[in-house]
Each structure stands twice: as C-alpha cells, then as structure tokens.
N, C-alpha and C positions, 0 to 999 in steps of 0.2 A: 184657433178657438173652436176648431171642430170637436173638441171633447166634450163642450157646455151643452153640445147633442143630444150624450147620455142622459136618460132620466135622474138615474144615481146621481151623476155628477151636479145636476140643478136642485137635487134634494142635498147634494152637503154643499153647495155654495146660500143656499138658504137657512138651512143650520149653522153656517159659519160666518152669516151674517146677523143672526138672530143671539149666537151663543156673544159675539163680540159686542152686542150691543147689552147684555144682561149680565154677562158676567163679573166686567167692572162695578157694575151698581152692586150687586151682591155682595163685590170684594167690599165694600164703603160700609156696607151695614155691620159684617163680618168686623171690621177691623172698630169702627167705632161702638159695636155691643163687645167688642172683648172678648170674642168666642172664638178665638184663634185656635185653643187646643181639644173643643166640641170640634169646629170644621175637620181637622185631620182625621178623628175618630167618626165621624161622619162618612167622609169619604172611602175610609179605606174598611168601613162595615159596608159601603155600597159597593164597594168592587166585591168585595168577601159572597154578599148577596150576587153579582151578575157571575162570579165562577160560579158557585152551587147554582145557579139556573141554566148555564151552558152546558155541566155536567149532571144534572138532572134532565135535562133535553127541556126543560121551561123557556119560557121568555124572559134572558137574561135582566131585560127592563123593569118587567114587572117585578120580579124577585128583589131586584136592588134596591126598590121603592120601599116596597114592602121593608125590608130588612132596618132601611132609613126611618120610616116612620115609628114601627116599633123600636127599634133604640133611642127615637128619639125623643120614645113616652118614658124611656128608662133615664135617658141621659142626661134630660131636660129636669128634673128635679132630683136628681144625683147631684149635678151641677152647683144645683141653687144650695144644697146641702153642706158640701163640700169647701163651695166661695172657690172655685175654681180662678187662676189669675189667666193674663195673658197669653204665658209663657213666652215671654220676649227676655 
C-alpha cells in the first residue's frame, strides 16, 4: 500500500470514491427522465470540449463544461421540440 503515499494517488482514490457513489444516482434520473439519447450527445460534446481545450493549451475542464452547458441551452429545448424517445 505504499503507493496510497502519493498525493495523486489519494486524490483519485477520493475521486473514485466520490464518482462511485454519484454516478449510479445520476444513471437512476437519466434512465427514468428518458434522456438516454441527450446523455450520449452530452457526453461526447464534453470530450469534443476537453480535446479543443488540450489542443488550445486551455483547461481541458473548463472547456468541457462550458461546451455542456451551452449545448445544453441548445439541446434542452430542441428536445422538448422534437419529443425526442428513449432510443431503446
């Protein structure tokens, strides 16, 4: 257990403790609002967002966020437009 030494390593056993405990709740909301085919397009505009911040020399984080929240001024009443379904 001499690795749990490194700082890094107590900061992603603390993230990996934190993501395991929010990320099932999340899945629950996700799954009973129906938003199955927002989450994918969500996800993959926030990677979209952390490449263009890695290759802009940004804070891959910040950019992600950013990229999420304005899509999801776009997305969120596209949606509601649309009557988008499960996609199951």
């Amino acid at each position: 257990m001499e690795i749990l030494n490194f700082p890094f390593m107590q900061h992603a056993l603390v993230a990996i403790l934190f993501a395991g405990v929010a990320f099932p709740i999340i899945g629950v909301f996700i799954l009973y609002l129906n938003l199955i085919p927002l989450r994918f397009a969500m996800m993959h505009i926030a990677l979209l967002g952390g490449a263009i911040g890695l290759y802009l020399k940004v804070d891959p984080l910040l950019l992600g966020l950013l990229c999420c929240l304005f899509s999801s001024m776009a997305l969120g009443p596209l949606s509601e437009k649309m009557k988008l379904g499960v996609g199951i």
